[in-house]
N, C-alpha and C positions, 0 to 999 in steps of 0.2 A: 431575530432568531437567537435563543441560547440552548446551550448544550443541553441542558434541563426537558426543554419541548422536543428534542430530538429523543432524548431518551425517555420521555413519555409514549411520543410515536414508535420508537420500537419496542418497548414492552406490550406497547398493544395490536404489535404483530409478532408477538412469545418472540422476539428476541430478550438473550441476557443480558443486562448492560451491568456497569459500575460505573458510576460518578465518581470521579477525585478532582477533590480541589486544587488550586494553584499551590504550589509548597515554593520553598527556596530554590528547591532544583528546577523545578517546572513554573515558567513562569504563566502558564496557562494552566485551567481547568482542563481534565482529560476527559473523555467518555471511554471507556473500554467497553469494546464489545466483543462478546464470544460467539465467533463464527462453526462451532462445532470441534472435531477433531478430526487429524492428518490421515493420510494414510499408514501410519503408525502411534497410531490413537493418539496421538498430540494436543494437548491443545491448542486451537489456532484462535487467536486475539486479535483486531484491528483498534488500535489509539486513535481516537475522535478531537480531532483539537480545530475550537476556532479562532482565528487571528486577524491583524492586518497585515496585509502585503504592503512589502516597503520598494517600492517600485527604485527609489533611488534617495540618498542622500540629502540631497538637495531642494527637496520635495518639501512645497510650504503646509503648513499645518493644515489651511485651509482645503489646497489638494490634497489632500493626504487624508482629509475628513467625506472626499467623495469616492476615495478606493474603495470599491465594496471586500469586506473580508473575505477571508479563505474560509473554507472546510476541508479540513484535512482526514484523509483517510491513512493510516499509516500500519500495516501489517509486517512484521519483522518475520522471517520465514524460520522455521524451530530446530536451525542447525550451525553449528561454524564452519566456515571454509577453510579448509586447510591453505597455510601459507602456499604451497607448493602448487596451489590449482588456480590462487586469485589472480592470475591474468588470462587460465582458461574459461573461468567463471563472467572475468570481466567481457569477453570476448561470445558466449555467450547470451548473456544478456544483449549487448548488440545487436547480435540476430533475432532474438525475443521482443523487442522492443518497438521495430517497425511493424509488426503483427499486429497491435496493441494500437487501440482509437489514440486515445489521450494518454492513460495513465502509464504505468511504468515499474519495470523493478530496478533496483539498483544497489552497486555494491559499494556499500563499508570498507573500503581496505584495510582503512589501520584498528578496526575490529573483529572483521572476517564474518561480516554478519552481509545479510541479502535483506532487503526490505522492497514493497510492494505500492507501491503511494499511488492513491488520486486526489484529486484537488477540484475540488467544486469552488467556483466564485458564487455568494452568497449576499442576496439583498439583508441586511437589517431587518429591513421593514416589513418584508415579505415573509411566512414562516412557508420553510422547505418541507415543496407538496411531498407526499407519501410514496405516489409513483418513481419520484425522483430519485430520493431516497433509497429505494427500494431496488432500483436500478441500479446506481456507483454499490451498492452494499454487493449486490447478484452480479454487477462485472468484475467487483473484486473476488468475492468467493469461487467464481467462474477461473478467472485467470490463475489462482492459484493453485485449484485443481488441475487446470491444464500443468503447470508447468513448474510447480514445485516439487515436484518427486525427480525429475527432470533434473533441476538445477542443482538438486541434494548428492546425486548422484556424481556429479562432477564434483560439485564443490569437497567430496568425500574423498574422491579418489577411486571411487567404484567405474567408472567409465574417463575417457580422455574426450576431451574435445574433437580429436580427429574421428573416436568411432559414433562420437554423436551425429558428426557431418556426413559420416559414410549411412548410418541410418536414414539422415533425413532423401540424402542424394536416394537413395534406396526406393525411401517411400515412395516419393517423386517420382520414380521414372515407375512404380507398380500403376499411376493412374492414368 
């Protein structure tokens, strides 16, 4: 599987992609894909990169050649955190994160950035079916409309962590 036949397969389900090559900085090819726009007409992007997982150090070449690589999904959410709120943001996602099958958001600190990742393990040999695909794409786009306006709002300083918690307690006892 190369980034190329994924981004075949999604332009002929009208998604937008961009292909970049490996540069100095990146030592991977990227797929950028545009997921539409935020609830403040943003645009939202997820970075497509495939790799090998390096399970450890010490790992002979030979096992190392049966890892099957990653597929990484990687969406950076279209705000900064104010220093003042990154351990209510960190704390946060916490509670965000057991909701959530596999994937995950998580915080940057010493950027102040929120990012969104899942991670598919990927046969080589095999090219990744469409359903599949189409699925990690629709639980990310999913998860982020859940819970990126959400995050934005702490991470800004528009709400505190305690009147998220009073919210949620809230919810909870209405059902």
């Amino acid at each position: 599987m190369q980034l190329r036949d994924l981004q075949d397969l999604l332009e002929k389900e009208e998604f937008s992609t961009t292909l970049l090559p490996a540069s100095k900085d990146s030592f991977n090819e990227k797929l950028i894909l545009f997921l539409g726009l935020d609830h403040f007409d943003r645009e939202r992007v997820a970075e497509i990169t495939l790799h090998q997982q390096i399970r450890s150090l010490e790992v002979s070449e030979t096992v190392q050649e049966q890892i099957p690589p990653q597929l990484h999904f990687l969406a950076e959410l279209p705000f900064k955190v104010e220093d003042l709120a990154l351990s209510q943001v960190a704390s946060l996602l916490f509670f965000i994160n057991p909701l959530l099958d596999i994937p995950g958001f998580y915080l940057d600190e010493l950027e102040g950035k929120v990012y969104y990742r899942v991670v598919h393990l990927a046969d080589p040999t095999v090219p990744l079916h469409k359903s599949i695909l189409l699925t990690l794409i629709g639980s990310l786009m999913l998860n982020l409309n859940l819970f990126a306006s959400t995050i934005e709002s702490l991470a800004t300083g528009e709400v505190t962590f305690n009147d998220l918690l009073k919210q949620l307690t809230e919810a909870k006892n209405k059902k």
